[in-house]
FIDRENFI-187829 format. One record per residue (C-alpha): x, y, z. Coordinates in pm, whole numbers, padded with zeros to 5 digits, always signed. Example, Ala and Ser with C-alpha at 12.3 -4.5 7.8 and 13.67 -1.06 7.14 Angstrom:
BEGIN
+01230-00450+00780
+01367-00106+00714
END
This chain:
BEGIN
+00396+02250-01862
+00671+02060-01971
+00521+01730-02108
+00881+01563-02185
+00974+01450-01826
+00977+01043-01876
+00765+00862-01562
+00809+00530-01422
+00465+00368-01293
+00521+00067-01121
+00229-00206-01053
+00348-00403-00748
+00121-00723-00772
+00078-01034-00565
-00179-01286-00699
-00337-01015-00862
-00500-01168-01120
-00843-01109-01095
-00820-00724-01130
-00462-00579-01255
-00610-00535-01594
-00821-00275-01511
-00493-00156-01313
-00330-00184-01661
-00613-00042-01839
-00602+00268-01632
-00217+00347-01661
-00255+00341-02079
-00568+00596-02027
-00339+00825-01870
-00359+01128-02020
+00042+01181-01970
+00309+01109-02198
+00550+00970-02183
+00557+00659-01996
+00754+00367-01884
+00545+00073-01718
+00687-00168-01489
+00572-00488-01338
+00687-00604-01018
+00571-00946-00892
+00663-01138-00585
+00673-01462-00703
+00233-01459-00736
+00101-01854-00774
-00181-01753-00971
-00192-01667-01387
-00077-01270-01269
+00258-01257-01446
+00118-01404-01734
-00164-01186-01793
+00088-00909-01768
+00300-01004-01995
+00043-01058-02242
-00139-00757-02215
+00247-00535-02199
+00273-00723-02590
-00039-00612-02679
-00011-00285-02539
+00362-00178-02511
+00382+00097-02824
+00182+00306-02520
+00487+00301-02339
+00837+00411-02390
+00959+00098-02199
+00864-00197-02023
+00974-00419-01756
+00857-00713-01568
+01070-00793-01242
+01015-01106-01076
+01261-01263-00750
+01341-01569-00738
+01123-01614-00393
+00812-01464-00212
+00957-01155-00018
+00660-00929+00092
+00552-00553-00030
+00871-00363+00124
+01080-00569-00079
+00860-00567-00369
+00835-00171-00349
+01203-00168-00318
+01282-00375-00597
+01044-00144-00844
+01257+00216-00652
+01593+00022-00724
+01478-00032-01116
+01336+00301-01196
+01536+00487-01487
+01360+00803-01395
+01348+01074-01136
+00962+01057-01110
+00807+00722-00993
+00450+00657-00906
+00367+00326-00795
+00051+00118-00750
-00062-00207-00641
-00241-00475-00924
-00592-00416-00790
-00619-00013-00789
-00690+00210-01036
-00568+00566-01171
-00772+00830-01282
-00705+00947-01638
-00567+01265-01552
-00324+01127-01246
-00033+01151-01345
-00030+01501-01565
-00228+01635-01238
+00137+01548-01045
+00342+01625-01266
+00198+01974-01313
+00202+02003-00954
+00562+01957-00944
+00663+02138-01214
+00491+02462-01038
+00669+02319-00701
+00994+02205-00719
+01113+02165-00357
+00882+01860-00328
+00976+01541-00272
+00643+01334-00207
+00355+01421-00347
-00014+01314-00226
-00401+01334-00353
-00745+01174-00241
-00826+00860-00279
-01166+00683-00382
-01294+00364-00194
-01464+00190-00455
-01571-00201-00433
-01689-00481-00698
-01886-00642-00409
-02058-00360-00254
-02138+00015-00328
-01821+00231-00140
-01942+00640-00063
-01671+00758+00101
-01306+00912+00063
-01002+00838+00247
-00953+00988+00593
-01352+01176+00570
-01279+01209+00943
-00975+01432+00956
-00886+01719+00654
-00509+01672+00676
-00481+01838+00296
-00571+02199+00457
-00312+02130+00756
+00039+02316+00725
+00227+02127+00911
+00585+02092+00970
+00805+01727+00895
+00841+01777+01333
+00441+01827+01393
+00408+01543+01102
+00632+01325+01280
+00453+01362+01573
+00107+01326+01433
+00240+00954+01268
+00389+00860+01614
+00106+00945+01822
-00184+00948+01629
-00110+00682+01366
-00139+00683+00988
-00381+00902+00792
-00129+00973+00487
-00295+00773+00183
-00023+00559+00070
-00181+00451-00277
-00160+00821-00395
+00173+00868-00364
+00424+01037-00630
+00791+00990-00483
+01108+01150-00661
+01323+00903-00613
+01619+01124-00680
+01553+01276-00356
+01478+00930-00209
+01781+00804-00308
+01985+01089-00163
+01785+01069+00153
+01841+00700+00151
+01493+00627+00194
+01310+00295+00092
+01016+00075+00235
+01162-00073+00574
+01235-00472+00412
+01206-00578+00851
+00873-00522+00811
+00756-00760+00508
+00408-00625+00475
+00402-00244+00602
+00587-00046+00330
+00445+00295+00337
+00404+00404+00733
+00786+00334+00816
+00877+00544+00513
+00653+00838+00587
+00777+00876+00944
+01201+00855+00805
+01107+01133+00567
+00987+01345+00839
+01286+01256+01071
+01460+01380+00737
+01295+01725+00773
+01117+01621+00464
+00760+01846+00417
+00463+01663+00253
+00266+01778-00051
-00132+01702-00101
-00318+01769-00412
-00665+01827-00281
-00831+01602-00606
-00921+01262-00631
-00629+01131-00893
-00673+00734-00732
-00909+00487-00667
-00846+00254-00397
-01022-00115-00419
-01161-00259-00059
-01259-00635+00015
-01052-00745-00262
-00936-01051-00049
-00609-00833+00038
-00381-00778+00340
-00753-00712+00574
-00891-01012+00524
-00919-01382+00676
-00659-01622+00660
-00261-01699+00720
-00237-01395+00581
-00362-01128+00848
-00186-01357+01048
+00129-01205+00896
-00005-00892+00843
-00016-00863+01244
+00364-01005+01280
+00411-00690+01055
+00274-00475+01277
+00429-00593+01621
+00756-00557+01359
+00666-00204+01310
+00543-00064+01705
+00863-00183+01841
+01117-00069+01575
+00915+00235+01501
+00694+00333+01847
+00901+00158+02105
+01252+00118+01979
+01425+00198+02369
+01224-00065+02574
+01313-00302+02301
+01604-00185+02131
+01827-00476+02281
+01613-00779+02134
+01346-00672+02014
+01323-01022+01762
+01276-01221+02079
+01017-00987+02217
+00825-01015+01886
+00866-01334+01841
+00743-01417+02227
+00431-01207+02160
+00347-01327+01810
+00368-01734+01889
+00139-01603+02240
-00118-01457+01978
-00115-01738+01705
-00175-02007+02070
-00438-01791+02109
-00616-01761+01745
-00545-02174+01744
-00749-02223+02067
-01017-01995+01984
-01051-02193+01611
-01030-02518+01832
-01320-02386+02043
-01532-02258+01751
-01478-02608+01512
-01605-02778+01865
-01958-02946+01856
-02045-02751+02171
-01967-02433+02031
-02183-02515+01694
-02462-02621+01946
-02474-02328+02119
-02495-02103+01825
-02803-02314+01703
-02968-02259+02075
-02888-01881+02060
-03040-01805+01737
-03408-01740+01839
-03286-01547+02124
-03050-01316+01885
-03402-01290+01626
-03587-01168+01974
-03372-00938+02073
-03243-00820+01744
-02872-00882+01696
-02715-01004+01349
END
């Protein structure tokens, strides 16, 4: 195996502060040389950038190069993604986000795997669930073996339009020459869905997806990210109403489709604002209190 090939890995953080050293930690374990880190923040309000920067000091004769990229405003993960794509120097890129981790061998494992297969243009593994607030058994997508399924980028584009997304974004290992060529990036319309967009263009592209049937990363759950409570999933949502009609429904919409999301989304947020109203009412609290023997009785959390 030819050990020379230079590879970017990119840590896309966002108030990441609490885990993305043991993100950071992981990349220098790699087992892979050589190496070129890079940091791309959007604009986090917490102490991430500076952690990073600190620990790429202490740590950056590991690497061949480092970079920290930060905008000059909050843009979402498409962007974010993008901006890391647009600054790679190198024709591999592996990106992950500030909370994940990579397992030692990760990135020889790939590029092994495309050494011995050159036509490839993405690359994926398994993933681990794992969780600092709970014990995680399981692996990504348990319910359906997709890495024993030949199928073609037409039966793959069909699968992601009818059947949604099983394709585990955090393993991915993207040559971005191809990308590039392909002119294929994270959809920047849709501020907080970068990977499902992408995946269907490449198969539109005829593009044929790689899996490596090992675990290579390990993807952290109820880590306060894009799933949970808050203004937050709010957005999340507006991302994907953003994504169904310019992805599943672009003829019924294709005229306006801003004005039918945008009808839809401020219907929804009415909604979430009555329902809190409701909830925060005295009433409401009441009610719970009343109902709480009766739940105990009959047996419902």
């Amino acid at each position: 195996m030819n050990t020379q090939i230079p590879i970017t890995v990119c840590v896309i953080t966002y108030n990441s502060s609490k885990f993305v050293l043991e993100t950071l930690d992981s990349i220098k374990a790699q087992t892979y040389q050589p190496l070129i880190l890079q940091i791309c923040d959007d604009c986090s309000t917490d102490d991430t950038v500076k952690i990073c920067k600190k620990w790429i000091e202490e740590n950056k004769d590991r690497f061949i190069k480092t970079k920290v990229i930060i905008p000059d405003h909050n843009s979402g993960i498409s962007a974010n993604l993008n901006r890391g794509m647009e600054a790679c120097e190198t024709e591999w890129f592996k990106g992950i986000a500030g909370d994940d981790i990579l397992k030692p061998e990760c990135i020889e494992t790939y590029v092994q795997y495309v050494t011995e297969h050159p036509k490839v243009v993405v690359v994926f593994s398994r993933v681990e669930f794992f969780s600092t607030a709970q014990k995680i058994d399981s692996s990504f997508n348990r319910d359906e073996d997709f890495f024993s399924a030949d199928l073609s980028p037409q039966e793959w584009y069909n699968r992601l339009i009818t059947k949604g997304n099983p394709i585990p974004a955090p393993s991915s290992f993207i040559n971005l020459k191809r990308f590039r060529e392909l002119d294929v990036k994270a959809d920047e319309r849709i501020p907080l869905l970068d990977d499902y967009p992408m995946w269907i263009n490449l198969s539109l592209k005829g593009i044929r997806f790689y899996f490596i049937d090992e675990v290579l990363v390990k993807y952290r759950v109820g880590s306060g990210g894009l799933s949970s409570g808050g203004n937050i999933s709010i957005n999340y949502r507006k991302s994907l109403r953003l994504f169904y009609f310019y992805y599943l429904f672009p003829e019924k919409y294709r005229e306006n489709p801003e004005k039918e999301i945008n009808d839809i989304v401020k219907f929804e947020l009415d909604v979430l604002q009555d329902m809190q109203s409701i909830q925060n009412s005295p009433s409401f609290k009441l009610g719970e209190v009343l109902l709480r023997p009766i739940k105990w009785l009959l047996g419902i959390k």
